[in-house]
C-alpha positions in Angstrom: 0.0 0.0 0.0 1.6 3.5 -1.2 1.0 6.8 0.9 -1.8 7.7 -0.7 -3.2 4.8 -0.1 -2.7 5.2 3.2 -4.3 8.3 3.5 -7.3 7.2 2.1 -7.6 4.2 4.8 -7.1 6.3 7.5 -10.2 8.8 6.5 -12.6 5.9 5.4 -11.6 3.8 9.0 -12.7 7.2 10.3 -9.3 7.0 12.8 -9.1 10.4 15.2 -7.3 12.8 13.0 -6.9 16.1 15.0 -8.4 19.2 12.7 -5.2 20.9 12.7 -3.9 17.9 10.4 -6.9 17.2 8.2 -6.3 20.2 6.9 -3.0 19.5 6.1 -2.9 15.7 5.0 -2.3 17.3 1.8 1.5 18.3 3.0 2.1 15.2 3.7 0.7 13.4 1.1 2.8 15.6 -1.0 5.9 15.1 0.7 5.8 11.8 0.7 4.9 11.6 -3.2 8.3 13.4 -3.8 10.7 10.9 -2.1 13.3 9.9 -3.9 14.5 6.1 -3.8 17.6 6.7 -5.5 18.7 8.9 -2.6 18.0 5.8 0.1 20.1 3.3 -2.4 22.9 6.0 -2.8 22.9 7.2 0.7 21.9 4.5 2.8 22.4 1.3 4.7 20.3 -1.1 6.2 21.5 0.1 9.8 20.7 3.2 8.8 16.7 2.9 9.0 16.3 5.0 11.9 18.3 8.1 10.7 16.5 7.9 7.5 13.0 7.5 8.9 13.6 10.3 11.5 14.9 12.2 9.3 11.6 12.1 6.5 9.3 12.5 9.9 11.4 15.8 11.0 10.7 17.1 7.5 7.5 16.6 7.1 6.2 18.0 10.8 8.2 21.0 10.0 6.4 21.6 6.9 3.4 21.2 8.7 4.6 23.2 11.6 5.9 25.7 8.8 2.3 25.9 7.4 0.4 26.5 10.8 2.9 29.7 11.6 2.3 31.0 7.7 -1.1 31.3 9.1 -0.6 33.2 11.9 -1.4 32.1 15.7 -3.2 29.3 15.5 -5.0 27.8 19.0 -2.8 24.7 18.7 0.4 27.5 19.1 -1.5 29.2 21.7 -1.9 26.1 24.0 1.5 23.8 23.4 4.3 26.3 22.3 6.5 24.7 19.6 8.5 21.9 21.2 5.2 20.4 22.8 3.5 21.0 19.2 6.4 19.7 17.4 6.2 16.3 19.7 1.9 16.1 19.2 1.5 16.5 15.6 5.0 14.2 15.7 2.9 11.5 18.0 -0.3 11.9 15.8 1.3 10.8 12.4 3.0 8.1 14.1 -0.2 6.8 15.7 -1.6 7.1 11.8 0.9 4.9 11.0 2.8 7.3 8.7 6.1 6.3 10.8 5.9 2.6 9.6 4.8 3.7 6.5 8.2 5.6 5.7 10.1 2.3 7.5 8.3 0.1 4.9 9.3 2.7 2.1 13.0 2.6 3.2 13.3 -1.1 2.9 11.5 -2.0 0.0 13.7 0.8 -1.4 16.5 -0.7 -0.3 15.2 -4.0 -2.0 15.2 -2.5 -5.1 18.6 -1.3 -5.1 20.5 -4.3 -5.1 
């Protein structure tokens, strides 16, 4: 299943998506549509999962972060401050299951490579 895919699954199961990030599925949907594999198989190892994965999941919370402040104060700023922001909307695409999504990516990549 691609990351499309997976966001479509997670609105049609109806899974507890904050407002603050239904209205911005769309940055990470795009994100995610504009990974390159050819990065992972020239960059990457195997034991390198974890860097890679963190890394993707940085990027895209602060492009979502980066979207909320374009905005201007948003109630989400106003009752967590950035670190505890950065660490829900973090927490929430993990529980979506984008984190295991981007594993999955990063080792069927990796497949491909060889």
């Amino acid at each position: 299943m691609n990351l499309q895919e997976n966001i479509r699954r997670i609105l049609r199961e109806e899974i507890e998506i904050p407002g603050y990030l239904k209205r911005r599925l769309y940055i990470v949907d795009d994100y995610f549509n504009k990974l390159v594999p050819e990065i992972i198989c020239e960059n990457y190892s195997s034991v390198q999962s974890d860097q890679y994965v963190n890394q993707v999941m940085g990027n895209v919370v602060d492009e979502i972060l980066k979207d909320m402040r374009g905005r201007g104060p948003s109630q989400e700023w106003l009752k967590f401050g950035y670190i505890d922001l950065y660490d829900k909307v973090y927490e929430d695409l993990v529980r979506m299951g984008y984190r295991d999504k981007v594993h999955d990516f990063f080792y069927d990549t990796l497949l491909e490579c060889e």
